[in-house]
N, C-alpha and C positions, 0 to 999 in steps of 0.2 A: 504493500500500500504506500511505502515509502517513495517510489517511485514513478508508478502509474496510476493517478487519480483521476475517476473519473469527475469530469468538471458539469456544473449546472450552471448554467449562467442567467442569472433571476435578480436577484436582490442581495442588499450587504447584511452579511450572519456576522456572530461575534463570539467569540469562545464565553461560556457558559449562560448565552441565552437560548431560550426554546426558539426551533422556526418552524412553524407548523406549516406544512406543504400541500395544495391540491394538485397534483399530478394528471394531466391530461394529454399531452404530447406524445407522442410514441415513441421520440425518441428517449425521453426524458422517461418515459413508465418500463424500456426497457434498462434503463440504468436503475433504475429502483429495482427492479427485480432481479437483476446479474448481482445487487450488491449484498440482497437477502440472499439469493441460492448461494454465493459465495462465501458466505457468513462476515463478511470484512463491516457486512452495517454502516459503512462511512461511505463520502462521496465529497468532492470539493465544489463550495460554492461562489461565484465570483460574478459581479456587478457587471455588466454589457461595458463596453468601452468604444464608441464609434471606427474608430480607426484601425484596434488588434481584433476587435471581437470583443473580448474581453479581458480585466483588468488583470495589471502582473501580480499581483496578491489575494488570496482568497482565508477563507475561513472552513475548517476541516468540520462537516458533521457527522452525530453519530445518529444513527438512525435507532429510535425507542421503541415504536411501532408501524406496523402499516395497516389502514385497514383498506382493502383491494374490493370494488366495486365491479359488478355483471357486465359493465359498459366496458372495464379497461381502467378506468378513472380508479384513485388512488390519494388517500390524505394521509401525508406523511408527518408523524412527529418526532421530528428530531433536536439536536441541541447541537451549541458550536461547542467544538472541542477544541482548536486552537489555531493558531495564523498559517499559511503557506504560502510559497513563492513559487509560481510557474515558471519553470526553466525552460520547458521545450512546446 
């Protein structure tokens, strides 16, 4: 996980507050679910940035629950766990 995190790119998370997540995308509902089958529970979150995409610092969360909806849709409760630096 050290290495390869997957990235959300949504809003700014902070180490030890909740962020509660509606998950509708499918890109974004298949990273929710590789990060539960994989048991890692985390994923990195980081603020849109016009120019890279998004921003070179993000916020690691840990995923608490999920509860997974018939449609696909998905509300995820997680909390930040602490700062990271996208290198690549």
């Amino acid at each position: 996980l050290n290495k390869n995190v997957p990235i959300f790119v949504c809003t700014m998370a902070y180490p030890t507050v909740p962020c509660p997540l509606h998950i509708f995308e499918p890109c974004y509902r298949l990273m929710i679910r590789r990060c539960m089958e994989t048991g890692t529970k985390q994923f990195g979150m980081c603020i849109s940035d016009p120019v890279k995409g998004f921003a070179d610092y993000g916020c690691i969360l840990e995923i608490r629950n999920v509860e997974f909806f018939a449609d696909g849709r998905s509300v995820v409760d997680s909390i930040g766990k602490r700062r990271f630096k996208v290198i690549q």
